[in-house]
N, C-alpha and C positions, 0 to 999 in steps of 0.2 A: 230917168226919174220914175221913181213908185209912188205909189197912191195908198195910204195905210191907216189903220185908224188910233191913234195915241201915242206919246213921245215913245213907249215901248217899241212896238211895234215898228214905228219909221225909224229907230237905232238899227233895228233889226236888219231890216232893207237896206241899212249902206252899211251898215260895219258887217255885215254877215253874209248879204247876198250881192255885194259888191258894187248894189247901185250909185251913183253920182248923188243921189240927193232925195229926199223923199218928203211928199209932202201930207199932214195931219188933216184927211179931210172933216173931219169935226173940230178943228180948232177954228181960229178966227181967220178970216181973210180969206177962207181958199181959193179964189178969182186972183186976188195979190199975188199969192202965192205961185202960181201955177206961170201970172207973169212972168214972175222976176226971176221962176228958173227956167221957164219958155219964151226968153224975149220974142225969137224971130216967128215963135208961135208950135204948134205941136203939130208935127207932122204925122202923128201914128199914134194914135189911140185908142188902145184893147181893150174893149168895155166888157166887165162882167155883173156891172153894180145897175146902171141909170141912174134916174132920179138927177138929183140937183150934184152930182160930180160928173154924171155925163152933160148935164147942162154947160156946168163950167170949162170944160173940155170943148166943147164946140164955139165956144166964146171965145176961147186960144188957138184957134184951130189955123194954124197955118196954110200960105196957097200950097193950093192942092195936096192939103192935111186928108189923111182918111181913117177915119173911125169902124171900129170893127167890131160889131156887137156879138157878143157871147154868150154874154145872159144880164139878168134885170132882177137879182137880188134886193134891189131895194122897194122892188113892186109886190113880191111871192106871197107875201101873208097879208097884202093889203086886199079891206073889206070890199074897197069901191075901186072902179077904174082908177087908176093914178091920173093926174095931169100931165100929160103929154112935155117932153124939154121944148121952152120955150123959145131957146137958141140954134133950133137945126136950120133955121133959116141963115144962119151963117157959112151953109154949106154954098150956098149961090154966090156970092162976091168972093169966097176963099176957093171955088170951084174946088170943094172938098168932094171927097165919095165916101160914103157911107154902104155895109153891106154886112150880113148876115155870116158868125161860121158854127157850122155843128162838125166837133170832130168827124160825125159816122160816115162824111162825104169824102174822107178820107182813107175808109177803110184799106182797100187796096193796098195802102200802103202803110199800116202800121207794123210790118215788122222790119221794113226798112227809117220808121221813126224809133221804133226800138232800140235797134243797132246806135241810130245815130245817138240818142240819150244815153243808150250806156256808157259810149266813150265820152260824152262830154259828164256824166258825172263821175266817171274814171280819172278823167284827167282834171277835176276841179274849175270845165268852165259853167258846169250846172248845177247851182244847191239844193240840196233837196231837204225838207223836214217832217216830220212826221207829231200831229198830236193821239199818240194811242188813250184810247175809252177802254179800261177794261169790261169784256162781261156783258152777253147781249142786251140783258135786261138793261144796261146801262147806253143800249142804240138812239132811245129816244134824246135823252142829254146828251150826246154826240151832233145828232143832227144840228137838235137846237144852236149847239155852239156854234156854227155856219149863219145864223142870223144875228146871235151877241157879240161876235168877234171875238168869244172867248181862246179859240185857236191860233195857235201859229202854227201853219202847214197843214199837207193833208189831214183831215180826221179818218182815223180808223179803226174801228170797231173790232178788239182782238176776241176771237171766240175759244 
């Protein structure tokens, strides 16, 4: 299951990137939602957003569910501290783990993730897209689309 933001977008995720289902976190319900496709609860959750979807994710957090932060997009441009998820206390009765990952601790071994990426998107088990920005001058509207959602897939800045 994907996490996306608009009916566009979550079409995107299952007709394109082959997910089981994806669900609109700016529409209504996402706690509902996140149930009724996570009955038994969520066992693995890759966070790159926080905010009030990693809330709801810890809420579903299946036993010994583990969340994996990666980043906190939805903190970056705020003025003041954020409010803290108010749900990681669900990591104690689901005896969940929670833990940090920065690619660079992987260095060592990114030309053996290379190899492996290329054959999975050789052989179509990995999609990949690209939203091209033409035109440096046009870097700063590139970023920002990473805060609007304006993007599907990498942004990148063709020079």
């Amino acid at each position: 299951m994907g996490i996306a933001c608009g009916p566009e977008k979550c079409a995107y995720v299952v007709d394109k990137l082959g997910f089981d289902a994806a669900v609109d976190y700016k529409g209504p319900e996402l706690a509902a939602r996140l149930h009724e496709l996570c009955p038994s609860g969520i066992d693995l959750y890759f966070d790159n957003v926080g905010g009030v979807i990693l809330d709801a994710a810890f809420a579903q957090l299946a036993m010994r569910g583990r969340v994996v932060l990666c980043g906190a997009i939805a903190a970056y441009n705020a003025t003041e501290i954020p409010p803290g998820p108010s749900n990681y206390m669900n990591l104690i009765p689901r005896r969940g783990r929670m833990e940090g990952f920065i690619v660079s601790d992987y260095a060592r071994r990114f030309p053996e993730a290379q190899a492996e990426i290329l054959s999975f998107l050789q052989d179509g088990r990995l999609k990949h897209a690209e939203h091209v920005v033409e035109g440096l001058e046009h870097a700063p509207d590139a970023l920002n689309l990473l805060f609007t959602g304006g993007n599907t897939g990498k942004v990148v800045v063709r020079l």
